[in-house]
N, C-alpha and C positions, 0 to 999 in steps of 0.2 A: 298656736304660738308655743313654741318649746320654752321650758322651763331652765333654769341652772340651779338647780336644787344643792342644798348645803346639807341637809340631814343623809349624814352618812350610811344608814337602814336606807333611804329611802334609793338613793346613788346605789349600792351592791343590789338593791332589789330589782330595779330598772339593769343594772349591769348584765344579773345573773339570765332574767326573761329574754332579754335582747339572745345573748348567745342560745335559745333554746331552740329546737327543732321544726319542732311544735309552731305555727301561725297566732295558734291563737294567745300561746305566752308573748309572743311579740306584740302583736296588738294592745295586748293587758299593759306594758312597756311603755309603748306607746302613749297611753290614755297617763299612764303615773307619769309620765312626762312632759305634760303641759303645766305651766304656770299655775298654782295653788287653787286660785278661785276657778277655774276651769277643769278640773279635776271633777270626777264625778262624785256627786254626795248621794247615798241612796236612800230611802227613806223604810222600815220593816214594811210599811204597807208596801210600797212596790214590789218588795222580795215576795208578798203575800200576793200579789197580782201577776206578778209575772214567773211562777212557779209553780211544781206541783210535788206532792210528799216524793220524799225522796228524791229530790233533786238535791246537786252539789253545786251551788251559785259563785260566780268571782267578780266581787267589785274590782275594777279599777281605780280604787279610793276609799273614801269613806264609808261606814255604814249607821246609820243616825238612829234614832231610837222612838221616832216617830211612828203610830199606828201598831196594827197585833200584827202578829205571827201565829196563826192557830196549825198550823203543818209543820212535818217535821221534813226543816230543811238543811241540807249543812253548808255554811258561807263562812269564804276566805275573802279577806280584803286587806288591803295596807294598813285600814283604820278601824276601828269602832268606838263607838260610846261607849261608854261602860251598860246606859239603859239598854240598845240596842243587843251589845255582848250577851246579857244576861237574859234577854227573852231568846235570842239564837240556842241558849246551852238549854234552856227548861225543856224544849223540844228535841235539839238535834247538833251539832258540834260547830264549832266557832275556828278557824284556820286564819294565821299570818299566810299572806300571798307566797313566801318562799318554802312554808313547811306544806304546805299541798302543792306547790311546782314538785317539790325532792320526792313526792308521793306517788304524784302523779302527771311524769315529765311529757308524756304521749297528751293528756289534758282528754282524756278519753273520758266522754260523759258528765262535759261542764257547759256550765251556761252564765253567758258574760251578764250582768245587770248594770242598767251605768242609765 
């Protein structure tokens, strides 16, 4: 189900990914553009299961602040917790979804979590 989202961050973010080259920016698009509760929520433990040190992860959503992170991993996502934010930075760097698109618009060497 597509969403009509009102949060204008979230409208230029879905805008900007849509026009990218790159599939998997589209995708990412894609996913921030379903209806709220169908948005992905991710949990540290999953980033911690489904990653390995030095990986560069992209929610299509939120990032929650449940479970460890003992790897240093770097995650861009639309959202985080503040809890989540701040175990992502003790380890490894924390990215809004459009300051890693302008980074890295080729999307070379990401890995979706959702």
């Amino acid at each position: 189900k597509k969403a009509d989202p009102t949060n204008p961050i979230l409208i230029e973010t879905i805008e900007t990914l849509e026009e990218a080259e790159a599939s998997f920016w589209n995708n990412i698009a894609e996913n921030l553009g379903k209806v709220n509760r169908s948005r992905p929520e991710v949990n540290l433990s999953d980033i911690e299961r489904n990653t390995q040190e030095g990986d560069t992860v992209v929610v299509p959503g939120k990032v929650l602040g449940s479970g460890r992170l003992t790897k240093e991993v770097n995650v861009a996502a639309f959202k985080a917790s503040d809890t989540a934010r701040n175990s992502i930075e003790e380890k490894g760097d924390f990215q809004f979804l459009q300051d890693l698109y302008e980074e890295n618009p080729e999307a070379e060497g990401l890995k979706m979590v959702k």
